[in-house]
C-alpha positions in Angstrom: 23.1 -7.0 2.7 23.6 -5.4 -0.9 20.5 -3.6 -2.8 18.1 -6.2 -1.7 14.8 -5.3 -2.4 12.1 -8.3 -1.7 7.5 -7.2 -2.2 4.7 -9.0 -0.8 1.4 -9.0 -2.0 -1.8 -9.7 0.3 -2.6 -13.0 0.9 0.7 -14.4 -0.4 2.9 -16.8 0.2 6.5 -15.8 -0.9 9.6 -18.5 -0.4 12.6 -16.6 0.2 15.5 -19.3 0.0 19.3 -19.5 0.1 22.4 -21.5 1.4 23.1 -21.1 5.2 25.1 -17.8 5.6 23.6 -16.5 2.6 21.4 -14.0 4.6 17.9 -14.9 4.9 17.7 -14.9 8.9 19.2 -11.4 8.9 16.7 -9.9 6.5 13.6 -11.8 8.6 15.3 -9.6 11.5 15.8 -6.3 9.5 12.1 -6.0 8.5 11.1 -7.2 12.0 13.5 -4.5 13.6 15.6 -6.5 15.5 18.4 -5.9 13.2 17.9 -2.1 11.8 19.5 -1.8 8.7 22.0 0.4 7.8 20.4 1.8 4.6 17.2 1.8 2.8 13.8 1.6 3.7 11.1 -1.1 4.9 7.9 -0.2 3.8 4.9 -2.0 5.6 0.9 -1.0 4.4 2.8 2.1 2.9 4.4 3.0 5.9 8.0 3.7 6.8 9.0 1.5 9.6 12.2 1.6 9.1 14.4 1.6 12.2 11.0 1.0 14.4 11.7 -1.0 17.7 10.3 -4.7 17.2 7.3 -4.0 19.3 5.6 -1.1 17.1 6.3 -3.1 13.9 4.3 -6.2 15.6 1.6 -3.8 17.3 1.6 -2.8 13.4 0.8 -6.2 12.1 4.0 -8.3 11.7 5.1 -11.1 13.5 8.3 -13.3 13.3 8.6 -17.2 14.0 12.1 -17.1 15.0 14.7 -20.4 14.1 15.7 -20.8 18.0 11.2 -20.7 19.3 12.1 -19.1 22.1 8.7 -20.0 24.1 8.6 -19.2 27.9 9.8 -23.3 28.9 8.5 -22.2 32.7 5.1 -21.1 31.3 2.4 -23.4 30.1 1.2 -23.7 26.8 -2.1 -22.0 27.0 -0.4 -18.9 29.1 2.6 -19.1 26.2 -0.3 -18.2 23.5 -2.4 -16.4 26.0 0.4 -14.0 27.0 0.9 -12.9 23.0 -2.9 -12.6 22.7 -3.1 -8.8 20.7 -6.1 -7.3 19.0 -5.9 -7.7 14.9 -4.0 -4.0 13.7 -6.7 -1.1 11.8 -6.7 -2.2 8.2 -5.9 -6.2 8.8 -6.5 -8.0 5.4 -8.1 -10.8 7.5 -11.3 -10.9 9.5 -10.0 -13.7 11.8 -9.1 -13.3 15.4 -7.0 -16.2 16.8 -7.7 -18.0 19.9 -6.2 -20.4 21.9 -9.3 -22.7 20.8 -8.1 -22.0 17.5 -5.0 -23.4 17.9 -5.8 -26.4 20.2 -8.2 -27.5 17.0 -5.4 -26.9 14.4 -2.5 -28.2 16.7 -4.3 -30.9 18.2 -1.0 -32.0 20.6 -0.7 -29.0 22.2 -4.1 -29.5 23.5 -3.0 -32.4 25.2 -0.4 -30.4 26.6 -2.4 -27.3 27.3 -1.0 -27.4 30.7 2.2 -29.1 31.0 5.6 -26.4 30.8 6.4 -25.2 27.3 9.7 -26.6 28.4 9.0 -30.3 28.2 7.4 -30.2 25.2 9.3 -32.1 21.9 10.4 -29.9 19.4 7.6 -30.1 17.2 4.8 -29.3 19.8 7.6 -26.0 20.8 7.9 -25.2 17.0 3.8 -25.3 16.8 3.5 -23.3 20.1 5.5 -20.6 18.6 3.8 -20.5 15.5 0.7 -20.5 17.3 2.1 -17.7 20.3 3.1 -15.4 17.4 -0.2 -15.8 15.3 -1.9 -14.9 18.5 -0.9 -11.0 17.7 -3.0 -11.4 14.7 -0.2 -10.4 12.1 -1.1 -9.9 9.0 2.4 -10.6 7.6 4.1 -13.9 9.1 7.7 -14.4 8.8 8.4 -17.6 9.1 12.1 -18.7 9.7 13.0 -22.1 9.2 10.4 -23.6 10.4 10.5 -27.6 9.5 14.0 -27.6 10.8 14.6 -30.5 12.8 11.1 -31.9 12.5 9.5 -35.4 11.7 7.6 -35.5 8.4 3.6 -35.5 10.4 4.8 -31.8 12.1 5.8 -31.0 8.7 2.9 -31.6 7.1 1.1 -30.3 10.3 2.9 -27.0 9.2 2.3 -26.6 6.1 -1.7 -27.5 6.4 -1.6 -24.7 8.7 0.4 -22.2 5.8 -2.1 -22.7 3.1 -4.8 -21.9 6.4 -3.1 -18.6 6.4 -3.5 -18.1 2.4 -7.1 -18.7 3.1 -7.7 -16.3 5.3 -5.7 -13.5 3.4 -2.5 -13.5 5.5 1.2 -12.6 3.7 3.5 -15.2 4.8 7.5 -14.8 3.9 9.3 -18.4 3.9 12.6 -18.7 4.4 14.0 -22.2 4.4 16.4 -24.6 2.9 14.1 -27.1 2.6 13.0 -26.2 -1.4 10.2 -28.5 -2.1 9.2 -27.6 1.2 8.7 -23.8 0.3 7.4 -23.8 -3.3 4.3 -25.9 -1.8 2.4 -22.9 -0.8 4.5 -20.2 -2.8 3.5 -17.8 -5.2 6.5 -16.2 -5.7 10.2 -16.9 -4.9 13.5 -14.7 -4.2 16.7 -16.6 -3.8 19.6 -15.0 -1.7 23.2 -15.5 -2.1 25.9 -13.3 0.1 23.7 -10.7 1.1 22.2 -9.7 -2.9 18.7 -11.1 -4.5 20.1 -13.4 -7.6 17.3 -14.6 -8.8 12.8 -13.4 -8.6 10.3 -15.8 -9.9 7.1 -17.8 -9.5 7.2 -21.0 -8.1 6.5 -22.6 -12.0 9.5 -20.7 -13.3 11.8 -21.7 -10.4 11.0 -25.8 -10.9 11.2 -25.3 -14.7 15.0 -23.8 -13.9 17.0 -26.8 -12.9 20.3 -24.5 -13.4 19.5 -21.9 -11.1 18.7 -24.5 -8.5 21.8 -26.5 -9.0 23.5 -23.3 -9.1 21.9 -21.7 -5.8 20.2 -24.1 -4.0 22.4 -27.7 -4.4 24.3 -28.5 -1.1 
């Protein structure tokens, strides 16, 4: 990564987008400490946390919804959400405290599946239980990496229902996806990567109005 330099606001959503390769996973990681990076500083309710292990940056109010899920397959699905269940950090922008109840009323299959293995669930009910497991640390900055990925079109929209939730109730969510229309639904703002450097900042109006700068970074 090259002089990247990427702001959230409160209660935004900001779509961070970009070719495969181009770096986007590995910045979700860097501010999430599971990559450290090698220079520069992450700055988080204007504190360093640069270099933090991943556990004190989520005890601190971020979370990550990784591109691989990684849910516990041997667990079920309420112990996958009740096993991330944290208290919302001092200074949370939101009021709201997830619960499982929460999420079996916003995800409505993985009610039906509250007890079966996280493991034999389809990859949309594993992509909703992760969403659900992380938000069940009461972040108050969601990244969110690839998340439609694979999905049918009803998860999608499941998804993003649940994204403009988050808006709602004051949460920052970063997006990183190829999927474009996908991420300037709920997005205020948008950073496109390419090879590691920031090429182009704008709001979501000025990036449809652009057709260039989507051929140019965004075309496959």
């Amino acid at each position: 990564m090259f002089d990247l330099s990427l702001s959230v606001h409160w209660g935004e959503a900001v779509a961070f987008l970009g070719r495969n390769g181009a770096g986007r996973t590995t910045t979700l990681k860097s501010i999430m400490g599971l990559v450290p990076p090698r220079s520069g500083q992450i700055i988080f309710k204007d504190d360093d946390i640069t270099g933090l292990p991943s556990y004190k940056i989520s005890r601190l109010g971020i979370g990550i919804v990784p591109e691989d899920r990684r849910i516990f397959s041997r667990l079920s699905v309420r112990e996958n959400m009740e096993i991330s269940r944290k208290k919302a950090s001092k200074g949370s922008s939101s009021n709201k405290e997830w619960t499982v109840e929460d999420f079996f009323e916003i995800f409505s299959a993985l009610e039906k599946r509250a007890d079966k293995p996280g493991g034999t669930l389809s990859g949309g009910e594993q992509q909703m239980l992760t969403i659900a497991r992380t938000m069940m640390g009461n972040p108050q900055l969601l990244l969110l990496d690839e998340p439609t990925e694979g999905l049918a079109p009803m998860i999608i929209k499941e998804i993003m229902k649940f994204i403009m939730l988050l808006k709602e109730q004051g949460i920052s969510v970063i997006l990183s996806e190829q999927n474009v229309k996908f991420s300037l639904t709920p997005a205020d703002r948008v950073y496109i990567i390419e090879k590691g450097r920031i090429v182009y900042v704008g709001t979501r109006e000025d990036l449809e109005s652009d057709k260039e700068v989507i051929k140019t970074y965004l075309a496959v």
